[in-house]
C-alpha positions as CSV (number, residue, x, y, z in Angstrom):
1,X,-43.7,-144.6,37.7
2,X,-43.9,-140.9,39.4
3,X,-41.7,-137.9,38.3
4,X,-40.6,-135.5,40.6
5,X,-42.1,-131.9,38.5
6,X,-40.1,-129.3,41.0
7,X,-37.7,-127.6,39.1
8,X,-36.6,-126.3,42.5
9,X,-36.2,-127.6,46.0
10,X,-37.4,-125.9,48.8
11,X,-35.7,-122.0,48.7
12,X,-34.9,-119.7,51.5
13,X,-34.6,-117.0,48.9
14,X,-36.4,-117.8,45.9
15,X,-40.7,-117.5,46.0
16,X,-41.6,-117.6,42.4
17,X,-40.1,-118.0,39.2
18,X,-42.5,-117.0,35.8
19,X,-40.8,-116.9,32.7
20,X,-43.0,-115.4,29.2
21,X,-42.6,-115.2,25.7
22,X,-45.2,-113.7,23.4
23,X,-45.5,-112.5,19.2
24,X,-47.7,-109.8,17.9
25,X,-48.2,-108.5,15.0
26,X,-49.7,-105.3,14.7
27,X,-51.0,-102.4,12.2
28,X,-50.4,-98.6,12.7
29,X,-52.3,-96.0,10.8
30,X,-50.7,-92.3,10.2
31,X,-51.2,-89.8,12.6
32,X,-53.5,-87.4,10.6
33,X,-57.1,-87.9,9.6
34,X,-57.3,-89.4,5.6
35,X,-53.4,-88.6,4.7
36,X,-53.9,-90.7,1.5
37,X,-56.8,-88.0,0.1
38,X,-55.6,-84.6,-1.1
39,X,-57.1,-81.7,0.9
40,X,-57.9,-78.2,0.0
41,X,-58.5,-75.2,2.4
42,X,-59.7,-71.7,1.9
43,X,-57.5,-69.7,-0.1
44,X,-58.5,-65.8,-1.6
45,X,-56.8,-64.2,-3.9
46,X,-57.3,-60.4,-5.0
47,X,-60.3,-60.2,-3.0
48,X,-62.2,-63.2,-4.4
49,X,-62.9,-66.5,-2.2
50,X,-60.9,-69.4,-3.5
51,X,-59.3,-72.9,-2.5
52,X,-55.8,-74.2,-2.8
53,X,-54.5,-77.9,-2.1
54,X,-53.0,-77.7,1.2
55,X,-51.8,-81.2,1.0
56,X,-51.2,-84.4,-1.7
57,X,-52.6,-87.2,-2.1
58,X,-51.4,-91.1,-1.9
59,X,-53.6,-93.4,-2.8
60,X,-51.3,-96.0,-2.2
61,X,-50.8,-95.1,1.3
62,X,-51.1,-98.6,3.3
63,X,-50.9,-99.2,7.7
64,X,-47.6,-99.6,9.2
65,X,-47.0,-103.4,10.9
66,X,-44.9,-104.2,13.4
67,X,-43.9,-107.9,14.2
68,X,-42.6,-108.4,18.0
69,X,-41.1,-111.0,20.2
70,X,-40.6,-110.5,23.7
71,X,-39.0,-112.9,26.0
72,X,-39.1,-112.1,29.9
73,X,-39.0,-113.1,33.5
74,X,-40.5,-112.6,36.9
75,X,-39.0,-113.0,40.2
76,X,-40.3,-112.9,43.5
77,X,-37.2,-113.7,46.5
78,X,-36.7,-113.3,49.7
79,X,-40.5,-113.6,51.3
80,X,-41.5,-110.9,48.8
81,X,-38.7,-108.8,49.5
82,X,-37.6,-108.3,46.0
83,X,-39.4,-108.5,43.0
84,X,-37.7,-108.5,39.4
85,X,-39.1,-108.2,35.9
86,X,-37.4,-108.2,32.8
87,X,-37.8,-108.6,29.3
88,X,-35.7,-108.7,25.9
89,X,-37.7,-107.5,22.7
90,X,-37.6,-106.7,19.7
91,X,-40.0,-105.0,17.1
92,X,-39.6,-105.2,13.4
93,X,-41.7,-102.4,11.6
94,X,-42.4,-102.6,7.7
95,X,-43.8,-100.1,5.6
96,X,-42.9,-97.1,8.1
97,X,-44.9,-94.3,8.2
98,X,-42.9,-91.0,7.9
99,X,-43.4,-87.5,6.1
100,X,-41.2,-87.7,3.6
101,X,-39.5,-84.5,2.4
102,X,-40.0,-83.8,-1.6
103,X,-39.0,-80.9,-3.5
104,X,-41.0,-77.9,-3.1
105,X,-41.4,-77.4,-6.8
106,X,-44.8,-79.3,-6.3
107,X,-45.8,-76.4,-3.9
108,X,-45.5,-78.8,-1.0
109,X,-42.4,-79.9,1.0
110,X,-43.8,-83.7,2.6
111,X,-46.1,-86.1,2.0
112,X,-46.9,-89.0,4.0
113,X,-45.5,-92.4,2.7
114,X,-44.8,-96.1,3.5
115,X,-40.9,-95.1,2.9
116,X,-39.1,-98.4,4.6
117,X,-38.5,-100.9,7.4
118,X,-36.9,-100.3,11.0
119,X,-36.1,-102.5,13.7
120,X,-36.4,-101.6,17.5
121,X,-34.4,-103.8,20.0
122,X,-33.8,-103.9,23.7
123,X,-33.9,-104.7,27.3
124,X,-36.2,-103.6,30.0
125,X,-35.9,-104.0,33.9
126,X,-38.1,-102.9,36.7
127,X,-36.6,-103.8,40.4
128,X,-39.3,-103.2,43.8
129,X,-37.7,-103.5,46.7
130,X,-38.9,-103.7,50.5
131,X,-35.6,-102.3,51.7
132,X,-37.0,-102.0,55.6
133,X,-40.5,-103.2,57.0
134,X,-41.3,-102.5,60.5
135,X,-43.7,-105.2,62.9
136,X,-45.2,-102.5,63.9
137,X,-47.4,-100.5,61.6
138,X,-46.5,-97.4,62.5
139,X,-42.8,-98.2,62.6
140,X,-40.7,-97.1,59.9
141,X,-40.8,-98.5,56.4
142,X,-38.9,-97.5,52.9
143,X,-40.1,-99.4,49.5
144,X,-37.9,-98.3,46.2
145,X,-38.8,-99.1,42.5
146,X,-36.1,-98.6,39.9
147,X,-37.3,-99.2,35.9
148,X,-34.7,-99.3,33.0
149,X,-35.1,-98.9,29.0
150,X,-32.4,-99.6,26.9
151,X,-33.4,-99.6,23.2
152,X,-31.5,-99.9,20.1
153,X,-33.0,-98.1,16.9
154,X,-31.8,-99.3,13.1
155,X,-33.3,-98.4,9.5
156,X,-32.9,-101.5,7.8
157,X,-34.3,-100.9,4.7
158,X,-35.7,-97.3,2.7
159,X,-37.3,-97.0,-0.5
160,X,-34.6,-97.1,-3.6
161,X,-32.3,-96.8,-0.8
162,X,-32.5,-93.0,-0.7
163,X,-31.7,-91.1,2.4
164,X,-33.2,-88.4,3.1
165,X,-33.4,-85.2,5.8
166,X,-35.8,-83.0,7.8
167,X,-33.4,-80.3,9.0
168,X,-31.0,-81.5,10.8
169,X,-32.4,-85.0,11.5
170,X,-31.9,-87.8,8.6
171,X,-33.1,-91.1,8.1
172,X,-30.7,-93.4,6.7
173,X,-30.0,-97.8,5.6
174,X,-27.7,-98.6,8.4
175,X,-28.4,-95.4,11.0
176,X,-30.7,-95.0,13.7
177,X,-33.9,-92.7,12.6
178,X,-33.3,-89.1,12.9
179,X,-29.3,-89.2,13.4
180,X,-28.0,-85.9,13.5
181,X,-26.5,-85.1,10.2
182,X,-24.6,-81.4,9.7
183,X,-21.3,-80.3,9.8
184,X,-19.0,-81.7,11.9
185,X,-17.8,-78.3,14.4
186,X,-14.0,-79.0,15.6
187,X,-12.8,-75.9,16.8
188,X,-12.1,-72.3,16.2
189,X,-8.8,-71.3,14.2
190,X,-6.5,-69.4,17.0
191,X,-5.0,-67.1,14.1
192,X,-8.6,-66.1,12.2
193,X,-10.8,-66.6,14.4
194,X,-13.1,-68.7,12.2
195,X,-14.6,-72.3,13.2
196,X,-13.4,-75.4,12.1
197,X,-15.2,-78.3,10.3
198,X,-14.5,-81.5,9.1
199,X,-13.7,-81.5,5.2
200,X,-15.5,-84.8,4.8
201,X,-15.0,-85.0,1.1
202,X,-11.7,-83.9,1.1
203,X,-11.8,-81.0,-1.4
204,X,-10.8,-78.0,0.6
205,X,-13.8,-76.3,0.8
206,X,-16.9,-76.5,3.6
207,X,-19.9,-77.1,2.1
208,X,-23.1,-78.9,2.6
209,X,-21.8,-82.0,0.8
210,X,-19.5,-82.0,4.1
211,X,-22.4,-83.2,6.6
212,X,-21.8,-85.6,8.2
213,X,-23.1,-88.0,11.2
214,X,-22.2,-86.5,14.3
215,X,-24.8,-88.0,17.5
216,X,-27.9,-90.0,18.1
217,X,-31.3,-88.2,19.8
218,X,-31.8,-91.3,21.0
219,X,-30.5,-92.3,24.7
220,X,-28.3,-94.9,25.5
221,X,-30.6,-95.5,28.2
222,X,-33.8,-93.8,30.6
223,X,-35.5,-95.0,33.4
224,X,-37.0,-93.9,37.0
225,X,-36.3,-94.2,40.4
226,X,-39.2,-94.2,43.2
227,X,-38.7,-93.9,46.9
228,X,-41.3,-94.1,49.8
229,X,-41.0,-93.8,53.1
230,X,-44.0,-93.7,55.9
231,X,-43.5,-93.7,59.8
232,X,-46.3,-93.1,62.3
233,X,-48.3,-91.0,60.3
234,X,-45.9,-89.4,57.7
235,X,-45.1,-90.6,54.9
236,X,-42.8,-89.3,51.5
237,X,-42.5,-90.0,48.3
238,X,-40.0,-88.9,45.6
239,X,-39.9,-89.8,42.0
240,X,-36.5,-89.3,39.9
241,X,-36.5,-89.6,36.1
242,X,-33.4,-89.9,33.8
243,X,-32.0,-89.9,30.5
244,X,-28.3,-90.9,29.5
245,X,-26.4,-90.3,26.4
246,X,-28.7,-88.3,24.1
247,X,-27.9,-85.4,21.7
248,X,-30.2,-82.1,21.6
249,X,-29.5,-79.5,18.9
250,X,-30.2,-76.3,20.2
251,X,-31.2,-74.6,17.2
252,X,-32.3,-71.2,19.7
253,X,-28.0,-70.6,19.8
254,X,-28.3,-70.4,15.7
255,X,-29.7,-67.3,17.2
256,X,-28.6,-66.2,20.0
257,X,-25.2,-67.7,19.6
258,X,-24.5,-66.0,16.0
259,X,-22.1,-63.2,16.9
260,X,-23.7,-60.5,15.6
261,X,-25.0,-62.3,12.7
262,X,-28.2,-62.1,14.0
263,X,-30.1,-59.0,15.8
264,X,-31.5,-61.3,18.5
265,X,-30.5,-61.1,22.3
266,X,-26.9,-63.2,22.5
267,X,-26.2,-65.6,25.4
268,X,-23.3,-64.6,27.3
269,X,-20.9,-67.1,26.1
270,X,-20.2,-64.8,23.4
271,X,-18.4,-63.0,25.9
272,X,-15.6,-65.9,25.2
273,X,-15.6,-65.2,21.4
274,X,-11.9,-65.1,19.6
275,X,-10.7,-61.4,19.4
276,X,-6.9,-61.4,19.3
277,X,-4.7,-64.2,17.1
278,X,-3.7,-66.4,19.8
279,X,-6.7,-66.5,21.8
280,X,-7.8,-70.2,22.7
281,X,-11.6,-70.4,22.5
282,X,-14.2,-72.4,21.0
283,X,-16.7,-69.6,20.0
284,X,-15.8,-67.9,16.7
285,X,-15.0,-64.0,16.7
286,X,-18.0,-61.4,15.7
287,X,-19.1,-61.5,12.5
288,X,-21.6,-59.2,11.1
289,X,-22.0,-61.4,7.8
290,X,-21.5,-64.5,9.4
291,X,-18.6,-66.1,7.4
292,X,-17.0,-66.4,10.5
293,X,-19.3,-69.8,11.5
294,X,-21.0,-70.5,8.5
295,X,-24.3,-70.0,10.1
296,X,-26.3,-70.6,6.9
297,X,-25.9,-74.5,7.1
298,X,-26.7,-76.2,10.5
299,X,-23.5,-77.8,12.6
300,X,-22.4,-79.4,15.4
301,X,-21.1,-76.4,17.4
302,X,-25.1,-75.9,18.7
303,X,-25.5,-79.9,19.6
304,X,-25.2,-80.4,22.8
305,X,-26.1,-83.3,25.8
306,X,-28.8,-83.9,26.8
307,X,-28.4,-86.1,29.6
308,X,-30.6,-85.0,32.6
309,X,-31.6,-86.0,36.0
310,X,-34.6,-84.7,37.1
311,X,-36.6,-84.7,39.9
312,X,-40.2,-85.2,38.8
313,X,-41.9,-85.6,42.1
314,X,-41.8,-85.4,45.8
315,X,-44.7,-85.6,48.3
316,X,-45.1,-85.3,51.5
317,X,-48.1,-86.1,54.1
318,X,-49.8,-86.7,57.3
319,X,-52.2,-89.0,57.9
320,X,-54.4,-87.4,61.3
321,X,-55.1,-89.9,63.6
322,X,-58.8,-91.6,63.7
323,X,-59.8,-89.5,66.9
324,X,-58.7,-86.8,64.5
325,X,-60.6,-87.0,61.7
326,X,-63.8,-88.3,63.6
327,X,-64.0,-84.8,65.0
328,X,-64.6,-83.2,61.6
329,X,-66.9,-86.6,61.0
330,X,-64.3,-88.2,58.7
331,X,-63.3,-91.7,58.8
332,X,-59.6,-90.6,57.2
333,X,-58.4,-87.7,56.9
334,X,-54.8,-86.9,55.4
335,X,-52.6,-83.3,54.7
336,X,-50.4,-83.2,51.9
337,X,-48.1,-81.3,49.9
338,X,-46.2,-81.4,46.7
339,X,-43.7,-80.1,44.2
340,X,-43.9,-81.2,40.3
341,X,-40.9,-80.6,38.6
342,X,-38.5,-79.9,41.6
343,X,-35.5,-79.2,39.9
344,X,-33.1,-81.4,36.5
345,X,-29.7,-81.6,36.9
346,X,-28.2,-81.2,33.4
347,X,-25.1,-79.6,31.2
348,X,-27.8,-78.6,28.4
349,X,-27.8,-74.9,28.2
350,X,-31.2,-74.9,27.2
351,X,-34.2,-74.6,29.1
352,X,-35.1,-77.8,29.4
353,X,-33.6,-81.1,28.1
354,X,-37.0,-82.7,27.3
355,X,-37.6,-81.2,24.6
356,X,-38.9,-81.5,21.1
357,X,-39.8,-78.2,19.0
358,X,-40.7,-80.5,15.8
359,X,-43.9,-82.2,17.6
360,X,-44.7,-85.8,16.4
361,X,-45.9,-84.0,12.7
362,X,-43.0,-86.1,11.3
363,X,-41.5,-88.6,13.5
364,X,-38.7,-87.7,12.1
365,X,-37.6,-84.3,13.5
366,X,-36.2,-85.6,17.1
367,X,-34.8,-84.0,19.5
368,X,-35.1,-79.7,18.4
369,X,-34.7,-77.2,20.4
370,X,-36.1,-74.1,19.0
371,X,-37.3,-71.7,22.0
372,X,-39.8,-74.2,23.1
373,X,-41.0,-73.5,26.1
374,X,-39.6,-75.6,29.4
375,X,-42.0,-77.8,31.7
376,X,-43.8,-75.8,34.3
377,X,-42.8,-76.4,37.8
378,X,-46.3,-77.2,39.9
379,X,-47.0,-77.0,43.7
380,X,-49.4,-78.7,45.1
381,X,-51.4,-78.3,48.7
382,X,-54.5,-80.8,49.2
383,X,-56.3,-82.3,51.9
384,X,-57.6,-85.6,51.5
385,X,-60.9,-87.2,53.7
386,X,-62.8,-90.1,53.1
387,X,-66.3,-90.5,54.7
C-alpha cells in the first residue's frame, strides 16, 4: 500500500518550506587573560622599585554555559519572490561571568566571579524581497532585506540573592541585567525651584535608600533595513539601522547640566532653569552647592531615549560599459561613491545614541554616556576594475 508523502499540493505561491530546531550547550571563558590568578604590576614608592597587586585572585573561578534551543522556519514563495526566516530562542546561562563590585576596603573595587544565572529569550525575523525584476537586464530592479531582534533579558538567579550595582546599572533576581537603578526625577517644585524625586521609602527625606528602577538599556527591539536598486548601469544601495525603546543615561549632563554646580561648559537648556516662584520648568534653578538637584547621587533627570534611526550606508555606482573598460584594458570597470554614517535621526541629546562609555570591562555597565566620542562619519570615492 503507497502513501501519498506531500504535505502540500502543487502551490502557485509557496516554493519551499524548511522548518529547524537545534540545542547547544556551550562554555564561555572571562574576557581577561588568567582572571582567577592575582596579578601584581610595578609600583615605586619613595623612590624605590616595588610591586603591588593590581588585581585578586579566584581560584574558584569556573567557564560560563549557556544551554539553547532554537526553533525556526524558512520560506521561499512566490517563484523566489519572497524569502522568510525566522526563529524563536532561548538561552539559559549558569554561572555568569560578571565583575562583581566589593568594598574597596580590600584596596580593590571588582573581582571577577561566577555570581548567577540569566535567561535570554526572543524572536528573530529576516524578510528579502524581489519587489520589481525587469526581463531585461538592464531594466530596472529594487531587492529590500528587512532583519528583526526582539530579545527579552531576565536574572533568574544571583548568589545569596544579593543585588548589587556598578554606577548606575544593577543586576537584580527578577530584573533585566543592568536596569537603571537611581532616583526616580519627577519634576521641579514651581515655588523652590528644587527637583522632585520619588520618596520610595516613604520617610520624607531623599536619599540613596530612595533608588529605584526607572528604564531598561536594553531595546524593545533593533534591526536593519537594506534597499538596492540597479538600472542600466547604475545601481544604489542604502542601509538603515534601528533601535526602539532603550534608555541612555547621559552622565556628560551630571556636568554640563549642574547649574553652576560644576565649572564645566553648561548646555543651553539651562537657559530654561526655574528663576521666579511660579515658573513651570523641568530644570532646577542655579545652585552653586548643588542642593538644588542633589547632584551627588545619580537620577533619572539625565536618562534619556535612546531610540535612533540611522542611516548607516548609502552607495552609489556606475558600471562603464564593456567597450568602456576594454579601452583602459579592463574587463569591468565600475565608479563608486559612498557615505558611512549619513546622518541618525534621534531625541538623545547626546552625541551619539550608540554609545557605551563603560566598554565590555564589566558587562554590566550598559548603556553610559560619559563624553564618549560619536561614530565618525566616512566618505568614500573608489574605482573598481577587474582584469
Amino acid at each position: 500500500m503507497g502513501h501519498d508523502r506531500n504535505l502540500f499540493k502543487e502551490s502557485s505561491w509557496l516554493d519551499e518550506l524548511k522548518l529547524r530546531g537545534s540545542w547547544g550547550l556551550t562554555g564561555n571563558q572571562p574576557s581577561d587573560l588568567y582572571p582567577y590568578q592575582g596579578t601584581a604590576g610595578t609600583s615605586n614608592y619613595g623612590g624605590t622599585p616595588g610591586l603591588a597587586n593590581s588585581s585578586l585572585s579566584n581560584p574558584a573561578l569556573k567557564w560560563e554555559s549557556t544551554e539553547q534551543v532554537d526553533i525556526g522556519v524558512d520560506l521561499t514563495l512566490f517563484k523566489g519572490r519572497v524569502f522568510l526566516t525566522a526563529d524563536w530562542y532561548k538561552k539559559n546561562t549558569q554561572d555568569l561571568l560578571l565583575a562583581r563590585p566589593i568594598s574597596n576596603t580590600s584596596g580593590f573595587t571588582t573581582v571577577f566571579d561566577n555570581v548567577g544565572d540569566m535567561t535570554n529569550k526572543g524572536f528573530e525575523i529576516g524578510l528579502e524581497t524581489v519587489n520589481i525584476q525587469a526581463k531585461d537586464p538592464k531594466g530596472f530592479n529594487w531587492r529590500t532585506g528587512l532583519n528583526l531582534s526582539i530579545n527579552r533579558n531576565e536574572v533568574t538567579k544571583l548568589a545569596n540573592n544579593e543585588p548589587f550595582s556598578s554606577y548606575v546599572n544593577r543586576v537584580q533576581v527578577g530584573h533585566e541585567l543592568g536596569e537603571f537603578y537611581m532616583l526616580k526625577f519627577l519634576g521641579v517644585d514651581p515655588a523652590t525651584g528644587d527637583a522632585i524625586f520619588k520618596d520610595v521609602d516613604g520617610d520624607g527625606v531623599i536619599t540613596s535608600n530612595d533608588q529605584t528602577f526607572v528604564g531598561s538599556p536594553h531595546p524593545d527591539y533593533s534591526g536593519g533595513l537594506t534597499n538596492e536598486f540597479t538600472w542600466k548601469g547604475v545601481d544604489l544601495s542604502f542601509l538603515m539601522t534601528f533601535s526602539q525603546g532603550n534608555k541612555i543615561y547621559n552622565d556628560m549632563r551630571t556636568y554640563s547640566a549642574s547649574g553652576g554646580y560644576y565649572f564645566d561648559n553648561h548646555f543651553k537648556d539651562q537657559l530654561k532653569r526655574w528663576q521666579k516662584p511660579g515658573d513651570q520648568t523641568d530644570v532646577p534653578r542655579a545652585s552653586y552647592d548643588g542642593v538644588s538637584g542633589a547632584y551627588g547621587d545619580p537620577t533619572s533627570r539625565f536618562l534619556e531615549n535612546g531610540s535612533y534611526l540611522r542611516m548607516q550606508e548609502v552607495t552609489m555606482g556606475y558600471q562603464f560599459p564593456e567597450n568602456w573598460a576594454a579601452g583602459v584594458k579592463a574587463r569591468s570597470l565600475r565608479l563608486y561613491a559612498g557615505v558611512r554614517n549619513a546622518f541618525v535621526i534621534t531625541d538623545y541629546s547626546g552625541y551619539d545614541p550608540d554609545v557605551n562609555s563603560g566598554g565590555s570591562s564589566t558587562n554590566v555597565s550598559l548603556a553610559n554616556d560619559f563624553y564618549a566620542y560619536p561614530q565618525e562619519r566616512t566618505v568614500i570615492l573608489g574605482i573598481q576594475a577587474g582584469w
